[in-house]
C-alpha positions as CSV (number, residue, x, y, z in Angstrom):
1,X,0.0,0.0,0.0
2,X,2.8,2.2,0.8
3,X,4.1,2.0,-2.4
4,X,0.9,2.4,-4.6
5,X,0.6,5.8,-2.3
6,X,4.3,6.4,-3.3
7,X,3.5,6.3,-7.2
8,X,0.1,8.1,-6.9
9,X,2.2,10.9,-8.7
10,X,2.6,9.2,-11.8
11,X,-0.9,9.4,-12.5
12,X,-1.5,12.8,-11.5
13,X,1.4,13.6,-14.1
14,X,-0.5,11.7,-16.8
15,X,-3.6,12.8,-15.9
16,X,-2.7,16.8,-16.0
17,X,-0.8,15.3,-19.6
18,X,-4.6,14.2,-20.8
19,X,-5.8,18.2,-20.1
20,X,-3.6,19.0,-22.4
21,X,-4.5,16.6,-25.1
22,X,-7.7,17.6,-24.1
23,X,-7.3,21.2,-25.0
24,X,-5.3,20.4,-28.3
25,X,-8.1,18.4,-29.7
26,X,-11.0,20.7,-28.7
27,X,-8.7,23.6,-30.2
28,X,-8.3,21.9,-33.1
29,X,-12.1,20.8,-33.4
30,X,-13.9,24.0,-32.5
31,X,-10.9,27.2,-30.8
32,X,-9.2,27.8,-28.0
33,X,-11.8,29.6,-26.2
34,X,-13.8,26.2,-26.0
35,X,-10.7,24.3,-25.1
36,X,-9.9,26.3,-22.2
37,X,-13.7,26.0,-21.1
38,X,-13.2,21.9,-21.7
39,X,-9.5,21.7,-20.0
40,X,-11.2,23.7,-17.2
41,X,-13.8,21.1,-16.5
42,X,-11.5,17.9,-17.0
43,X,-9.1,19.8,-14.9
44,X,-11.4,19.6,-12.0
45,X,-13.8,17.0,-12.6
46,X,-14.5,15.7,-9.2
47,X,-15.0,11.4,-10.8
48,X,-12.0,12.3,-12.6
49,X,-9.7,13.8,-10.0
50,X,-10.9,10.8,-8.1
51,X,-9.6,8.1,-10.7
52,X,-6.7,10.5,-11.3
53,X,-5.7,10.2,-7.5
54,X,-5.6,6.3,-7.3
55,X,-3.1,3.8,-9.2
56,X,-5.6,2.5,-11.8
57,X,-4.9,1.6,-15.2
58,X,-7.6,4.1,-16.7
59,X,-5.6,7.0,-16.3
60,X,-2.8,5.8,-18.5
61,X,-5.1,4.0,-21.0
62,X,-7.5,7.6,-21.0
63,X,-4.7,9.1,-21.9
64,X,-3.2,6.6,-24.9
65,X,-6.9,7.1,-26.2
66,X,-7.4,10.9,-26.3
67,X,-3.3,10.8,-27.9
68,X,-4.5,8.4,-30.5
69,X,-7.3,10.6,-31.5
70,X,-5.4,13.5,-31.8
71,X,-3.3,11.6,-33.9
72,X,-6.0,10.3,-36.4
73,X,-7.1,14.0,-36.4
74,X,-4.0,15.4,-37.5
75,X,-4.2,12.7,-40.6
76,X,-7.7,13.4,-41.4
77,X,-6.1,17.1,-42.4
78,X,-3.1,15.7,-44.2
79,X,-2.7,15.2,-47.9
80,X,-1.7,11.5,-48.8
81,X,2.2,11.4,-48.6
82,X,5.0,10.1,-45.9
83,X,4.2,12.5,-43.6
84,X,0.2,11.1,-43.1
85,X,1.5,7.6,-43.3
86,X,3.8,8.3,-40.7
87,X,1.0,9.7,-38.5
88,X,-1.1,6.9,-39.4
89,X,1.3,4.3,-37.7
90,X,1.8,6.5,-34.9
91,X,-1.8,6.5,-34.3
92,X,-2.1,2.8,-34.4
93,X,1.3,2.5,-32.2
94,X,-0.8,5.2,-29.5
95,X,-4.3,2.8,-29.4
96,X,-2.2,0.2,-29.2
97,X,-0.1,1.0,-26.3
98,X,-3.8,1.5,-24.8
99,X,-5.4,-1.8,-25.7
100,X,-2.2,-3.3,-24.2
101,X,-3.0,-1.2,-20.9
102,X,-6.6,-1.9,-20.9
103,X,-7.8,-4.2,-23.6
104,X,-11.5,-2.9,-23.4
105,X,-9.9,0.5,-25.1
106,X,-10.7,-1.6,-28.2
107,X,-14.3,-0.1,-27.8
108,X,-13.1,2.9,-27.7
109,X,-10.5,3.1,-30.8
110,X,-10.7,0.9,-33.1
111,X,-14.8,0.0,-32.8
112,X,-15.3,3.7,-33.7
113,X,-12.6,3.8,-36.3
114,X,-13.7,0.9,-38.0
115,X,-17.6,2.8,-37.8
116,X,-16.1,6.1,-39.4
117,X,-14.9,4.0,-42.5
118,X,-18.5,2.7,-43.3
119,X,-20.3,6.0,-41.6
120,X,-19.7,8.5,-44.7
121,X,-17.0,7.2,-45.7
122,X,-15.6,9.4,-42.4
123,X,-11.7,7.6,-42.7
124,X,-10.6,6.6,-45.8
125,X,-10.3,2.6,-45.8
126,X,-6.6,2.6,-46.6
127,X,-6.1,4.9,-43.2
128,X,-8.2,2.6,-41.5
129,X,-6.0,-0.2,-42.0
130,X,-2.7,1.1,-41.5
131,X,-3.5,2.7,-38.4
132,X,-4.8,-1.2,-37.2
133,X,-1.8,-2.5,-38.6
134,X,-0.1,-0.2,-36.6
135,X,-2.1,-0.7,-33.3
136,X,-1.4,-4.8,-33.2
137,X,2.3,-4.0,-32.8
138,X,2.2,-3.4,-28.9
139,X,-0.2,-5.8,-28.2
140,X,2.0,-8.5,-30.4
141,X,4.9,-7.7,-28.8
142,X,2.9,-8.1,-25.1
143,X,1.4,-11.5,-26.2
144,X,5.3,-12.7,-27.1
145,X,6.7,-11.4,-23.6
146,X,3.2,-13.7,-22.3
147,X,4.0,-16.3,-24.4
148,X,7.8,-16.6,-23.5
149,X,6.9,-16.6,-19.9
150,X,4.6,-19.7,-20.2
151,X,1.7,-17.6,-19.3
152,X,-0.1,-18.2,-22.1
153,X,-3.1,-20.6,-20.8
154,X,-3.3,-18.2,-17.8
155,X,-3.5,-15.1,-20.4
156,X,-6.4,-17.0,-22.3
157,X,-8.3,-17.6,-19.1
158,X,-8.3,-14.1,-17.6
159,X,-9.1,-12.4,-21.1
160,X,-11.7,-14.9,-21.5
161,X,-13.4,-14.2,-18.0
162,X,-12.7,-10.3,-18.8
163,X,-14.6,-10.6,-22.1
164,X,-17.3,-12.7,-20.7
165,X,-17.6,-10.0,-18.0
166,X,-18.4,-6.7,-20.4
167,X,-21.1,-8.7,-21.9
168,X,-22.6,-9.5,-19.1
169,X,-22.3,-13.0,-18.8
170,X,-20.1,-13.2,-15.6
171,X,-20.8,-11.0,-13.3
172,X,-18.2,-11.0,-10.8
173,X,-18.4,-7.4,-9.1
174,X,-20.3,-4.5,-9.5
175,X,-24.0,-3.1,-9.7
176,X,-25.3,-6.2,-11.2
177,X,-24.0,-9.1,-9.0
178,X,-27.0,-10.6,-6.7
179,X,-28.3,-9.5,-5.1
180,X,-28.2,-6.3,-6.8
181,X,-27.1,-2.7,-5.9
182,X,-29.9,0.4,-6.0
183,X,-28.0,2.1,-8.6
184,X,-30.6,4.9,-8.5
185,X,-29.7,5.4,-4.9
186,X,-26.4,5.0,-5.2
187,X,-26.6,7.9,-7.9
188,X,-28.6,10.3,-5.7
189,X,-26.2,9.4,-2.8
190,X,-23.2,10.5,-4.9
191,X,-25.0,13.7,-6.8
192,X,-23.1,16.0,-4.4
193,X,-20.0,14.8,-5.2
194,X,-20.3,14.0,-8.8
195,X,-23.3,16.2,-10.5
196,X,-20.9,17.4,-13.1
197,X,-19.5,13.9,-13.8
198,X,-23.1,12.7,-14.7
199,X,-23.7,15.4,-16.9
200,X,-21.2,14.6,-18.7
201,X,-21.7,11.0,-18.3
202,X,-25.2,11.6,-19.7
203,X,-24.3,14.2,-22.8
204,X,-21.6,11.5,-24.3
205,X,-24.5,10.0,-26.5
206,X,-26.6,13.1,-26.9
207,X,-23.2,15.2,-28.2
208,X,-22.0,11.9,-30.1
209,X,-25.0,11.9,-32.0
210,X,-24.8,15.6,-32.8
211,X,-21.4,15.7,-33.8
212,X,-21.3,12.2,-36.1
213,X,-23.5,14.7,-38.4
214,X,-21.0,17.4,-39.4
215,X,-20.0,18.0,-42.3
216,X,-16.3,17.6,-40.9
217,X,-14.8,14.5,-40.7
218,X,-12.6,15.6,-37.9
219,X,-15.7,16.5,-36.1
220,X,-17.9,13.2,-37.2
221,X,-14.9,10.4,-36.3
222,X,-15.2,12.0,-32.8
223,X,-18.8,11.9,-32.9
224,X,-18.3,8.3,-33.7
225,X,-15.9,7.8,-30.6
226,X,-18.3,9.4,-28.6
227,X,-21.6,7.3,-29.5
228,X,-19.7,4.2,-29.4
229,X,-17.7,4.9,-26.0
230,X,-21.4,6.3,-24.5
231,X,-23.2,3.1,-25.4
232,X,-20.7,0.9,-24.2
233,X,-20.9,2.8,-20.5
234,X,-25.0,2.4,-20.6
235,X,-24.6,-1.1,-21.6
236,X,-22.3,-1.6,-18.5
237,X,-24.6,-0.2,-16.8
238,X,-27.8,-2.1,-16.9
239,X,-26.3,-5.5,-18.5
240,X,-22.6,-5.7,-18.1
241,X,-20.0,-5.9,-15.3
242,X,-21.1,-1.9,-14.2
243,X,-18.2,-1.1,-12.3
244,X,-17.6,3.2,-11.3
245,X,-14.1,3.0,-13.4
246,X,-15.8,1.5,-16.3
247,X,-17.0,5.8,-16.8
248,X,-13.6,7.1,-16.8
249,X,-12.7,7.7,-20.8
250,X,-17.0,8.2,-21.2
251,X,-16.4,11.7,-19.4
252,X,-13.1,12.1,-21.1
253,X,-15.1,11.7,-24.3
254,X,-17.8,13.8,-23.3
255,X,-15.7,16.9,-22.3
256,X,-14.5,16.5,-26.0
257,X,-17.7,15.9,-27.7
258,X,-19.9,18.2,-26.1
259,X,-18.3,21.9,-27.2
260,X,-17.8,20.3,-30.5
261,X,-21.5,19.5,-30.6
262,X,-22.6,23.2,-28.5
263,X,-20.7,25.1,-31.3
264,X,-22.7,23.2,-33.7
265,X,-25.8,23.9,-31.9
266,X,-25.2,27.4,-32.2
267,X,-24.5,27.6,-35.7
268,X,-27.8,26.1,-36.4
269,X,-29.3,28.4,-34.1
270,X,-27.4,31.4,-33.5
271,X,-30.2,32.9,-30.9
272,X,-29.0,29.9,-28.6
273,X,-25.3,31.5,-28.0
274,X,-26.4,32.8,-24.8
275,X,-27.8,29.9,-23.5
276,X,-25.0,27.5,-24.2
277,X,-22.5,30.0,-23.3
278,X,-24.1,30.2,-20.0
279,X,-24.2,26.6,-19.5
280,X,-21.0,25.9,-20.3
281,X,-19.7,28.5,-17.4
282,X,-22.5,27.4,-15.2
283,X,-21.0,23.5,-15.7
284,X,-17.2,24.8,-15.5
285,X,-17.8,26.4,-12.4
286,X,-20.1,23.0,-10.6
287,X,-17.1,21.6,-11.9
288,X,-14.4,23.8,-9.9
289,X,-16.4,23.4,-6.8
290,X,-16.5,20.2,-6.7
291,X,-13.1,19.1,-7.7
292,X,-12.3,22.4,-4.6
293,X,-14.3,19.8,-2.6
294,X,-13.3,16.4,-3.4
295,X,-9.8,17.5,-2.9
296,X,-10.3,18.5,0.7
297,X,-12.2,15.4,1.7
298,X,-10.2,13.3,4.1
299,X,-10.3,9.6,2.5
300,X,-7.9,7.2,4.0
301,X,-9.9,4.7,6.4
302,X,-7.5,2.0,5.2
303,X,-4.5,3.5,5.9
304,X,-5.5,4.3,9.0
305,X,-7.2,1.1,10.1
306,X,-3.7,-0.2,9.7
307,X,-1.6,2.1,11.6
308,X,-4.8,1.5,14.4
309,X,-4.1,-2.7,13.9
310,X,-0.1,-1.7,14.3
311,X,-0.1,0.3,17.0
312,X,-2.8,-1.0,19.1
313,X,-2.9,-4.9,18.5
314,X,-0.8,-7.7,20.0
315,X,1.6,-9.1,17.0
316,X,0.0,-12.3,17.6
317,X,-3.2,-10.9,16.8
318,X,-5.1,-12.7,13.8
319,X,-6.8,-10.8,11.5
320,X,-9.9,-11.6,9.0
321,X,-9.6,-9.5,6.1
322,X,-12.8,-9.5,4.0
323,X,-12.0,-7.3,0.9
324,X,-9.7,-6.7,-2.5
325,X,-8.5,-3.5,-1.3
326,X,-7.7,-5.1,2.4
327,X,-6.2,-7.9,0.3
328,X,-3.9,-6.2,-1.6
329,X,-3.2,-3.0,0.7
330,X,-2.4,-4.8,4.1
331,X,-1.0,-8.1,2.9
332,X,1.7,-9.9,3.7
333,X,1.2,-9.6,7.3
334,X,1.9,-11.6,10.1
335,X,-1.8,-13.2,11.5
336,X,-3.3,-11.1,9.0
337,X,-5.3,-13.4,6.2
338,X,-8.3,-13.2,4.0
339,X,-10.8,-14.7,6.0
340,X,-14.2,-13.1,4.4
341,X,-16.8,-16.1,6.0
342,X,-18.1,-17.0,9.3
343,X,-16.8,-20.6,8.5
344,X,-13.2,-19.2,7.5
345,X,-13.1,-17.0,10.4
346,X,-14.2,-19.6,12.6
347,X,-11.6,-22.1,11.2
348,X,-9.0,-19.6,11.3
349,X,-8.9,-18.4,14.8
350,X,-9.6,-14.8,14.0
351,X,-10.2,-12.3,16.7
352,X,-10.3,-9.2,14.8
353,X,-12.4,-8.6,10.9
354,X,-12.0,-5.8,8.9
355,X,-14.4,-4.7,6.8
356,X,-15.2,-1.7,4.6
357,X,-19.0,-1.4,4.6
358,X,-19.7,-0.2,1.0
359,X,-17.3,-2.3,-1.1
360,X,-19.0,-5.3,0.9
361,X,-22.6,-4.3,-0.1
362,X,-21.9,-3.6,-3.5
363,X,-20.1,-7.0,-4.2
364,X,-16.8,-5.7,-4.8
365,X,-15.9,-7.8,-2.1
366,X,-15.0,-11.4,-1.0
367,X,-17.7,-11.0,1.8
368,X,-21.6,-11.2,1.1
369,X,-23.5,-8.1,2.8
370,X,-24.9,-10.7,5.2
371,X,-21.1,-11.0,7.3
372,X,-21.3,-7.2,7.8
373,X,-25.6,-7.9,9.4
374,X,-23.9,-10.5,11.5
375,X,-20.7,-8.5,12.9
376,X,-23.1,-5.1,13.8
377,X,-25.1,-8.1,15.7
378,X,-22.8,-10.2,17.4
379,X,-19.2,-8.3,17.5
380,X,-17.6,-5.2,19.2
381,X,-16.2,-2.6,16.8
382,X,-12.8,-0.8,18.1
383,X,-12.4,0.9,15.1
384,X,-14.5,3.0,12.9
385,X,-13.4,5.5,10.0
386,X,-16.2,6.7,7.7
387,X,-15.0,7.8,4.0
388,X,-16.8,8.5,0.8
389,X,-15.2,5.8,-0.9
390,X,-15.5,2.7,1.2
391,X,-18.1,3.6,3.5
392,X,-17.5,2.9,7.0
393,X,-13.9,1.2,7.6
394,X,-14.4,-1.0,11.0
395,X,-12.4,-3.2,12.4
396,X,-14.4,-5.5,14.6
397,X,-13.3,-7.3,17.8
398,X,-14.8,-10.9,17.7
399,X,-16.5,-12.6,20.6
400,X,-14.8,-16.4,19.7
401,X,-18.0,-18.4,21.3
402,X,-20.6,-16.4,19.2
403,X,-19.2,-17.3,16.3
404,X,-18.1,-20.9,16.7
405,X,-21.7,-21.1,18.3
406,X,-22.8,-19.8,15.1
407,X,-21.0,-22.1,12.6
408,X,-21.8,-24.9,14.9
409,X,-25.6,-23.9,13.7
410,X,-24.9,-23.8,10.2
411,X,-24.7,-20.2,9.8
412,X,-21.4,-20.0,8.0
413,X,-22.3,-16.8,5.4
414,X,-20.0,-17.9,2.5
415,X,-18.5,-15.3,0.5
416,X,-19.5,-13.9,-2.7
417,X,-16.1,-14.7,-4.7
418,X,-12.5,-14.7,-4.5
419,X,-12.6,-18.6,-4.2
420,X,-12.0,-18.6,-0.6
421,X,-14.2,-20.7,2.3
């Protein structure tokens, strides 16, 4: 965990890096005054910030996409010649390199690329395919590193389970494991922290579909990015694996799409200048505000559960741990183990859980919902840290004859997945 902390900085780096790309290709699309209105609100999107702010593979990936883009824009205004072939590789290279960081970028570069070659004849068919050409390079050369490792079945399995996953047809984690999430609430819950996100979330398809009618092929292959990455988050969200991260490179979209699709609003209807200019300072402003506010929040439960465990538990203490982020933030430890059932905690001889209330109820946990009923019942909390992102962090002392007494009973409360007892 220390680490991960350590190398948040690398992602703030390549986030502030996608404002910039961000403000080149609105520049380029529609002027610099948009730009600074759209680098503004990616800037301090509060959903992006908090991505941004965490070691997650979206930031980097957001980042190889918008690059990629700009790329393929930058060909669509070049005469044939070396110098478009050149940019045409280095495009593919760019969505590449992205695919190879998150292979569901596919949907979000070459599913709309191969669209804008049918779609009015948006990229020409020869561009098309040296800009694929050029994006099966990295992934190649990753597949050969797999390969020569003898991870090859292993690679086949996980990509399998990650494809079956978008569709739907796994669902591991997020708002469609059973028993299901209120996503509705969960929205409301989180409007005061991310209004502006969902806006934005919301306008991806609505600005797509604008823009993929221009008259401008610079302006319709985005439109086409933008549908495509749009329907892909609302098909996450009410049939495939809906997870939060899955809306990172939807807003990026949409902060590019939408002045693209404004300007043209207002060129159809010029009496609408005010009204769009006013909404676009109205959303830029939200958009400071809460970025201003999700950057003062104080967030670290984990971090400080641990220094609590450290500080005030006996080193022979043995700990249940009950989610991914406990897994992988506070393991290897001494007595510490990922015990997320009554009949593991039971079996292992825990005295102390840990649990992190709204990872647990939302199934992005090895617990089910039903350990965390049982512990508010039956066990003594002796630390509690309440966060916006996990909920309420508690660590929970365990009365040993309780739960054995419970087991014995046949209440064991297996967990939801992770493979464990």
């Amino acid at each position: 965990m220390d680490l991960a902390l350590q190398l948040r900085w690398v992602n703030t780096v390549l986030g502030s890096l996608t404002v910039v790309i961000c403000f080149l290709l609105v520049s380029r699309l529609v002027g610099a005054v948009p730009a600074v209105v759209a680098g503004v609100i990616l800037a301090s999107d509060p959903f992006v910030l908090r991505m941004d702010g965490r070691l997650m593979m979206e930031t980097p990936a957001g980042l190889a996409v918008l690059s990629g883009w700009l790329l393929v824009l930058l060909v669509l205004d070049r005469e044939e010649g070396r110098t478009r072939r050149w940019l045409e590789v280095g495009a593919g290279l760019v969505f590449g390199l992205a695919i190879v960081t998150k292979d569901m970028t596919a949907v979000f570069t070459v599913a709309p690329l191969l669209a804008a070659v049918f779609w009015r004849r948006t990229v020409p068919m020869s561009t098309a395919l040296r800009i694929l050409a050029g994006s099966i390079v990295p992934y190649a050369i990753y597949l050969l590193v797999v390969a020569s490792n003898g991870l090859l079945p292993q690679f086949v399995e996980q990509k399998t389970v990650g494809v079956l996953r978008m569709i739907g047809a796994v669902q591991m984690t997020g708002f469609n494991t059973t028993p299901k999430v209120d996503l509705t609430a969960r929205l409301v819950d989180m409007a005061s922290r991310f209004g502006t996100s969902y806006v934005l979330l919301g306008l991806s398809i609505l600005a797509g579909a604008v823009t993929a009618f221009s008259p401008v092929p610079s302006r319709r292959v985005i439109g086409l990015f933008s549908l495509v990455t749009g329907f892909v988050g609302v098909y996450s969200v009410f049939f495939g694996a809906a997870e939060e991260q899955f809306g990172y490179c939807v807003v990026l979209v949409a902060v590019v799409s939408t002045p693209v699709a404004a300007a043209m609003v207002v060129s159809w209807r010029t009496r609408l200048r005010a009204v769009v200019t006013t909404a676009a300072a109205t959303m830029a402003i939200f958009s400071l505000v809460l970025g201003i506010q999700a950057r003062l929040v104080v967030d670290d439960g984990l971090v400080r559960a641990r220094d609590f465990m450290n500080a005030e538990l006996p080193d022979s203490a043995k700990v249940g741990l009950t989610s991914v982020t406990g897994e992988f933030a506070l393991l290897p430890h001494h007595g510490w183990e990922v015990l997320p059932s009554l009949q593991s905690l039971d079996d292992g001889d825990a005295e102390y859980v840990l649990t992190q209330s709204r990872p647990l109820r939302e199934g992005y946990g090895f617990a089910a919902p039903g350990l965390l009923n049982w512990l508010e019942r039956n066990a003594q909390p002796v630390f509690t840290f309440t966060g916006p992102t996990s909920g309420d962090t508690v660590l929970w002392q365990l009365d040993r004859t309780k739960l054995h007494a419970a087991v014995s009973l046949g209440q064991t409360i297996p967990p939801v997945s992770g493979g464990y007892r």
